[in-house]
N, C-alpha and C positions, 0 to 999 in steps of 0.2 A: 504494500500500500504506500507506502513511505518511498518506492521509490518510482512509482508514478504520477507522486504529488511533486517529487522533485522536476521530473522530467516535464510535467504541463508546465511549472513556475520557469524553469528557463524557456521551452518553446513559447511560452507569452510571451515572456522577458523580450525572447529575439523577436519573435513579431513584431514587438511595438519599437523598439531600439533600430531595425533594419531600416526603415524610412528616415529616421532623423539620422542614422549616418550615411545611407548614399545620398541625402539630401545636403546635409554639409559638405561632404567633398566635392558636389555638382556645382554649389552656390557660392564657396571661399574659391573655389581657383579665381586666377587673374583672367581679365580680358586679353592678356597680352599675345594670345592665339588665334584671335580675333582673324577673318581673312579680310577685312576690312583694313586698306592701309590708311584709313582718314581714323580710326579707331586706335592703332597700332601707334602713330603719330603722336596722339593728344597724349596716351599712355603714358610713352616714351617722353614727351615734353613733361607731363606731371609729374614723373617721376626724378628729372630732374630738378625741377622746380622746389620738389622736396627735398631731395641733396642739398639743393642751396640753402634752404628755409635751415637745416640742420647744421648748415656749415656757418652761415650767418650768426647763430644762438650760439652756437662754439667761440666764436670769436666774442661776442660780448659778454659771454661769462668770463672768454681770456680778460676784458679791457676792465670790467670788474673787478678782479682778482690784482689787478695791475695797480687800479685808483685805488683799491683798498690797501697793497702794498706803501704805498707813493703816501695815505694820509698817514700810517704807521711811521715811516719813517721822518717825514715833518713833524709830529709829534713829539718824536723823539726829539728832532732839531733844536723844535722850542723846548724841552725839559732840560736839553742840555745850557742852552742860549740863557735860561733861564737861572740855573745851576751857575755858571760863568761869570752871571752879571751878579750875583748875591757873593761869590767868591770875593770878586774886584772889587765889591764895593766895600765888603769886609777889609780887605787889605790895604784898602787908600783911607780904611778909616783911624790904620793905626798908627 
């Protein structure tokens, strides 16, 4: 009994499972097989398009990282500037 309650619970299982996966692998592929070269085109341009978009954000997180470098070390400048002018003034006071 028990092993034809197994075997209905999977046969369902794949019934209803078998649709939603050739249905996914039908509908996720790319157009890029498209025989349409005006299809094939726009593709190939969007896909570039997104290269750039990605290469763009790369670079401003680089220029970020850069200006957040650059306010640390002015920071610095002035603690030191800072430091320097309380030294000197200390010393021309004695």
């Amino acid at each position: 009994m028990k092993v034809n309650t197994y075997k209905a619970i999977m046969s369902g299982t794949l019934v209803l499972l078998f649709p939603m996966m050739v249905g996914c692998s039908v509908f996720s592929s790319d157009s890029k097989y498209s025989n349409d070269p005006a299809v094939a085109a726009q593709l190939d341009e969007v896909q570039a398009l997104k290269r750039e978009v990605k290469e763009a954000e790369r670079l401003a997180d680089e220029a970020e990282e850069r200006e957040k470098a650059a306010k640390n070390r002015l920071k610095a400048a002035e603690h030191e500037l800072k430091a320097l002018q309380s030294r000197a003034k200390r010393e021309s006071s004695y």
